[in-house]
N, C-alpha and C positions, 0 to 999 in steps of 0.2 A: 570191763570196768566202765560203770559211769560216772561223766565228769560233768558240772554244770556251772557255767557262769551266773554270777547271780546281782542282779543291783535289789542293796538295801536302803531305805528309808527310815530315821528313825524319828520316833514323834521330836518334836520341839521341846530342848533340855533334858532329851535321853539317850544323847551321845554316846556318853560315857557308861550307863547302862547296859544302849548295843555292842558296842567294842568289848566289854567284860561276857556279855555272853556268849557275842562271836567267836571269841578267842576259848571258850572252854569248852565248843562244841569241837568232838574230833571229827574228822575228816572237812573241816572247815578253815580255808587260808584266805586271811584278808590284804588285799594286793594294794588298797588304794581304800583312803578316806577324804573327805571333803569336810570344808570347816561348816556346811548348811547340814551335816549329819547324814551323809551319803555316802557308802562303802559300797567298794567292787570287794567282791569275794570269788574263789570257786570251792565246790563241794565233790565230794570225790567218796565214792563207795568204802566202806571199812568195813573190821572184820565184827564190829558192833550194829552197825548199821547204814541203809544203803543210801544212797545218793538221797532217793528222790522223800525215804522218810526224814531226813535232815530237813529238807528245803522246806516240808508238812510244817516241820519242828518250827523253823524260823518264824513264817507268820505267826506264830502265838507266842514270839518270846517275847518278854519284858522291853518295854520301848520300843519294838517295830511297828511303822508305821504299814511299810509294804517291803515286800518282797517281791523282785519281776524278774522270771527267766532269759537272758539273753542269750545265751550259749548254752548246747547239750551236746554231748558227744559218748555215744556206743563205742568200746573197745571189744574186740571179742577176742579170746585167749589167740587166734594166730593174730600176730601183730603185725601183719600186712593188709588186717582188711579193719575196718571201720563205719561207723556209718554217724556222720553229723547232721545237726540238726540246727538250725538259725533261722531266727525270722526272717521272713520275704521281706525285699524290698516295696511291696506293693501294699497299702494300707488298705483296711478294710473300712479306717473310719476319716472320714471328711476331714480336710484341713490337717491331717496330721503329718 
C-alpha cells in the first residue's frame, strides 16, 4: 500500500474551495489547515484509485495552487518489511 504526505497550497480566496474538494476525494485525509490556505494531508491507495493518481488529481483541482510531496511510504502485503521514502536533508538548491 502506498501512503504519501502531502503540503497543499491553495490560490488566494480558495480556501474553501480546496477543503470541499479535499474532503470528497477518497483516499484523501486532511490532518491540518492553516488560516494562509495551507493543508497537510495524506493520500493513501483505494480500491478506486491509487495513491500516486490522486496526488496527479490534486494539481488540477479547483483552487490549488501547488501540491509538494513530503512523505512516501511502500507497504508491501508482509507487514514487516517496508520501504520510505523522505527528502534528503541536503539541498540541491542554494540558500534553501
Amino acid at each position: 500500500m502506498n501512503i504519501a504526505g502531502i503540503l497543499v497550497n491553495a490560490n488566494p480566496g480558495e480556501q474553501d474551495t480546496v477543503r470541499t474538494a479535499l474532503s470528497a476525494m477518497e483516499g484523501v485525509e486532511l490532518h491540518h489547515e492553516t488560516d494562509d490556505g495551507r493543508f497537510i494531508i495524506t493520500v493513501e491507495d483505494t480500491e478506486a484509485s491509487s495513491c500516486d493518481r490522486t496526488v496527479l488529481t490534486l494539481h488540477n483541482a479547483a483552487g490549488v495552487a501547488s501540491a509538494a510531496l513530503a512523505f512516501h511510504s511502500f507497504e508491501t502485503e508482509d507487514t514487516n518489511a517496508s520501504v520510505e521514502l523522505a527528502p534528503s536533508s541536503a539541498s540541491r538548491f542554494p540558500g534553501a
